[in-house]
C-alpha positions in Angstrom: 25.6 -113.8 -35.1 21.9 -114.1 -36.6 21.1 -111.1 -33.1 24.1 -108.9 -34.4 22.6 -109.1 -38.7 19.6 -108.2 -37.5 20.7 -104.8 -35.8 22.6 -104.0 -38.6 19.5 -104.8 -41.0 17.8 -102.6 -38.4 20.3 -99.6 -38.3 20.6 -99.5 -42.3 16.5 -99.9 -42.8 17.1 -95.9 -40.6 19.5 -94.6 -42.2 17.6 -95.1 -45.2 14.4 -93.6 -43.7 16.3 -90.7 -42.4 17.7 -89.9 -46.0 14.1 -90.1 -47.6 13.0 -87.6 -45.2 15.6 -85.3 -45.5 15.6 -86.0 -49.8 11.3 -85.2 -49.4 11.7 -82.2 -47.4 9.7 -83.8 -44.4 12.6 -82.6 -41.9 13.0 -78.9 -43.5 9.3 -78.8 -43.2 8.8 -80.1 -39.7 11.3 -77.3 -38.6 8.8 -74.9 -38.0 6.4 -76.7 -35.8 4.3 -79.4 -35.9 2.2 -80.8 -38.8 -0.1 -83.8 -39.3 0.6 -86.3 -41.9 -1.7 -84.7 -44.1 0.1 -81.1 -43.8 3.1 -83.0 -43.8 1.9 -84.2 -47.3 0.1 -81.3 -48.6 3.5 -78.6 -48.0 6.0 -81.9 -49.5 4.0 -83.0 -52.2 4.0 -86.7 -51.0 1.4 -88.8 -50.3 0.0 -88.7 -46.9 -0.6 -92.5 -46.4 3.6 -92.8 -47.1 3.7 -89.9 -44.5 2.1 -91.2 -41.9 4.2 -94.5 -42.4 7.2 -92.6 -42.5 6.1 -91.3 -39.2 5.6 -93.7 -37.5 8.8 -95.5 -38.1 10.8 -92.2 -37.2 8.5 -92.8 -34.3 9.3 -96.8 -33.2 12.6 -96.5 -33.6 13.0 -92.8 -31.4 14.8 -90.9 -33.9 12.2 -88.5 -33.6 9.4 -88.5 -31.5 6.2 -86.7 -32.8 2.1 -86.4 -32.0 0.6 -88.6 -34.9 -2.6 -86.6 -35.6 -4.2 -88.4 -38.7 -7.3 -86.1 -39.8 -9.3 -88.4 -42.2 
């Protein structure tokens, strides 16, 4: 019981992800190729430390799979 709350926990956390992302543009912006968190940022308006996060959750979980290239 406790196993089967936790996916569902799991499955709404990604939906919500996915709807930030497509609600900031990130998915409309990654159309066209690749981009850092920090292009990411800089063409969304968003703050690239919330990017990269946002990345690599999308990452973890395989709902999209992209190069993390953090430029300090």
């Amino acid at each position: 019981m406790i196993e089967r709350l936790l996916k569902s926990v799991a499955g709404t956390f990604d939906i919500f992800t996915i709807y930030i992302g497509d609600r900031l543009g990130f998915y409309q912006a990654l159309a066209d190729g690749w981009l850092t968190s920090t292009e990411l940022a800089t063409q969304t308006n968003a703050v690239e430390r919330y990017v990269r996060e946002w990345f690599e959750q999308q990452t973890v979980t395989g709902i999209n799979v992209f190069m993390i290239w953090v430029i300090p």
